[in-house]
N, C-alpha and C positions, 0 to 999 in steps of 0.2 A: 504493500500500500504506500503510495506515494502521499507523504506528511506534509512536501511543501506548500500545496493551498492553505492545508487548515492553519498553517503557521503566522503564513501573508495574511491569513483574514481575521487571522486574531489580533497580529499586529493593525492590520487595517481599522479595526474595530474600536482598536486602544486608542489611534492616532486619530478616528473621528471624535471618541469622546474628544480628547484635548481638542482638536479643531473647534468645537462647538463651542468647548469654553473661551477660548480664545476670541470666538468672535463676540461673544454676550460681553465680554468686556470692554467690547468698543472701540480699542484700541487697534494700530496695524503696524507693525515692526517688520525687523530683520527676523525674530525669534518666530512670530506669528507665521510672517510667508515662510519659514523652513519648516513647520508645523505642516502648512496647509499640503506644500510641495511634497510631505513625505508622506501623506494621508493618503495623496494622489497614485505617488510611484506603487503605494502597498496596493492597492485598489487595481489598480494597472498590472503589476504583477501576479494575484491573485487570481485573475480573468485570463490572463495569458501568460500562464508561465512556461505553458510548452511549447510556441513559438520564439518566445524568449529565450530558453533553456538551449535550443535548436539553434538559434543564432549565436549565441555565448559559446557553444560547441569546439567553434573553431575559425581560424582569418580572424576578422576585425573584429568580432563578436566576442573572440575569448582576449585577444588583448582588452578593451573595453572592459570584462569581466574583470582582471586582473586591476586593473585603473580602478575603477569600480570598489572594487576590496581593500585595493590599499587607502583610499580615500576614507574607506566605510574606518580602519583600524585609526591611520591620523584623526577625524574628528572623536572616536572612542578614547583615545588620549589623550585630546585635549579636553574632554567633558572631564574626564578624571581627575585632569589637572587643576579645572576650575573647579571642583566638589570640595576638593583637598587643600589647595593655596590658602586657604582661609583661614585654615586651621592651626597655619604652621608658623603662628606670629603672634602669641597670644599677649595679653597686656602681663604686664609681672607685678602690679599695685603701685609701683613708684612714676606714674605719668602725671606731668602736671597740668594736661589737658586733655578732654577728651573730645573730639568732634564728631558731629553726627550728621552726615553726609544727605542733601535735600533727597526728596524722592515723589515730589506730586502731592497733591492735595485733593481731598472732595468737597468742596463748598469754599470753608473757613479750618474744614481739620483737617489732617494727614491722612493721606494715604492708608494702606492696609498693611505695603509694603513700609511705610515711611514710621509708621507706630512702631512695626518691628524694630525697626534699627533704633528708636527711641526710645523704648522698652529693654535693647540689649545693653545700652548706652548707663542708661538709669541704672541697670542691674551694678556695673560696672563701679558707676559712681559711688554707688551703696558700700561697696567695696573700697574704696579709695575716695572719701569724702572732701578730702581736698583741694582736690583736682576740677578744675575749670571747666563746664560743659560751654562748649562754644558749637551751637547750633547752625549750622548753615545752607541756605539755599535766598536763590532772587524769587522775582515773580516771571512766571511763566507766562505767555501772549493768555493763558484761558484761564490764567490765576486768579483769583479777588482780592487778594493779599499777599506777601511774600511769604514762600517755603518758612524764613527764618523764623519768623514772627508767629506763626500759625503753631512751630515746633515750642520758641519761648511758652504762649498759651498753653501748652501739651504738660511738658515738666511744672511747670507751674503748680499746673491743678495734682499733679505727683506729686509738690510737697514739695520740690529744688527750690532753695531761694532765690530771688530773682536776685541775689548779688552774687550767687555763681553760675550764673548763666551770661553768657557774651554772644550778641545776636549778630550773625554774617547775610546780607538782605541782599547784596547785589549778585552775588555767583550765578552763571547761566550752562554752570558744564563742571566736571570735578577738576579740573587744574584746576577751576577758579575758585573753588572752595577752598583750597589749601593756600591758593595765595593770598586771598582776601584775606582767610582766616590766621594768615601767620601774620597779619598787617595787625588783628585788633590784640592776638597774643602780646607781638613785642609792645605795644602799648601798655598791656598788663604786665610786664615785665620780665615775661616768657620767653626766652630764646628757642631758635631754631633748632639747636643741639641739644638740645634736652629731650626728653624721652614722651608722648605723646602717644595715642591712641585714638582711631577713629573708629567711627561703626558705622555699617554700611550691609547690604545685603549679603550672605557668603559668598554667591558664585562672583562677588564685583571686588572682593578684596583682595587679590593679587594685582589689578591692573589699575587700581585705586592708591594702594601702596607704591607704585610706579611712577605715579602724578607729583605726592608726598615729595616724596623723592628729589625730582624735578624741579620742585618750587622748594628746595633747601631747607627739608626735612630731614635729619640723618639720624637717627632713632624713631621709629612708627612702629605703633602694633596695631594688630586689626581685634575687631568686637564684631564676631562674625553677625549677623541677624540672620534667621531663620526665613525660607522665604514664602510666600502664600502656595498652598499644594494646587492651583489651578495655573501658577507662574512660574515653575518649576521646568516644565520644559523647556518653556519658548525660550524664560530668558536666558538659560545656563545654555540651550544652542549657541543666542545672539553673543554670549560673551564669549564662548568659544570662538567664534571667527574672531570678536573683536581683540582678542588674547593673541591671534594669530597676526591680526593686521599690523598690533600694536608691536611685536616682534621685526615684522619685516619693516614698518616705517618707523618706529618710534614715536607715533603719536595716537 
């Protein structure tokens, strides 16, 4: 009995639920069309696998297949890599700041994803009460108010005093979180060199710590957040390529 239908159509099946979720969220990305794209090929393959299988066989069809496979194991490693990078930076309790990285809004509040990282943030603080929450993000074109301000409001109602909280309102992309936000540090008397910690989604902390970096950060830890199980594919595909792109240009 040949297994491979039932396999493609189970996967098929898996990749519509996500496609469905995906599109109820309204949203349309890199992560979303590689979603959709692979919903498609399972679907496609499933119906014709043995014309397929036939052409793969041999000539262009098996080089193709080959092509094909090693692509399938390169994006299998770099999903891996983004699951994992997160992990492997964790804060040690002696940071003097901790930033929490914008992520969208609904209305006036944060995001679903954006609570997470605010909530992993918080934990964190709890942990090292000393340490400066410096919230950042601008407004977005379909904002009402800026990322930073919406996050202040958030910790707030948590109990954070507003005298350790430092609000970053103009960033439109994460270099500029870091640079803004090294701008209101050394005002607070925070150098660069010193040892700091952000939070941020987990599949986004490797390429996030990169930015840090970048803008003359040299001591970062990541505060991984946990991320919504209906955004779990798309965005860990999208950060893969981005993981990729960011290797071969540097930006």
């Amino acid at each position: 009995m040949d297994i491979r239908p039932i396999l493609s159509s189970l996967l098929a099946l898996a990749l519509s639920v996500q496609s469905v979720l995906c599109a109820t969220r309204g949203s349309f990305n890199l992560g979303s069309l590689l979603v959709y794209l692979a919903t498609a090929a399972a679907w496609i393959y499933t119906f014709l696998y043995r014309p397929i299988g036939q052409f793969c066989a041999h000539g262009p069809g098996r080089a193709l297949k080959y092509l094909f496979a090693a692509g399938l194991v390169l994006l299998a490693a770099l999903v891996a890599f983004v699951c994992l990078a997160g992990y492997a930076m964790p804060p040690q309790g002696n940071e003097r700041a901790i930033l929490v990285l914008g992520a969208g809004l609904r209305g006036e509040e944060p995001s679903g994803m954006l609570a997470r990282r605010l909530d992993a943030a918080l934990e964190a603080w709890r942990q090292n009460p000393d340490a400066l929450l410096v919230v950042s993000g601008g407004q977005g074109p379909d904002e009402v108010i800026p990322e930073g301000q919406a996050m202040q409001r958030y910790l707030l109602r948590k109990g954070v005093p507003e005298e350790k909280i430092l609000v970053e309102d103009r960033s439109t992309s994460t270099q500029e979180n870091f640079r803004f936000s090294m701008q209101l540090l050394e005002q607070a008397g925070i150098s660069a060199s010193e040892p700091v910690a952000f939070s941020t989604s987990d599949f986004h902390c490797w390429r996030a710590a990169q930015y840090a970096r970048k803008e003359g950060f040299s001591e970062v830890r990541c505060i991984p957040a946990s991320s919504p199980p209906t955004m779990v594919v798309p965005s860990t595909l999208r950060e893969a390529f981005a993981v990729l792109y960011y290797a071969a240009f540097q930006r």
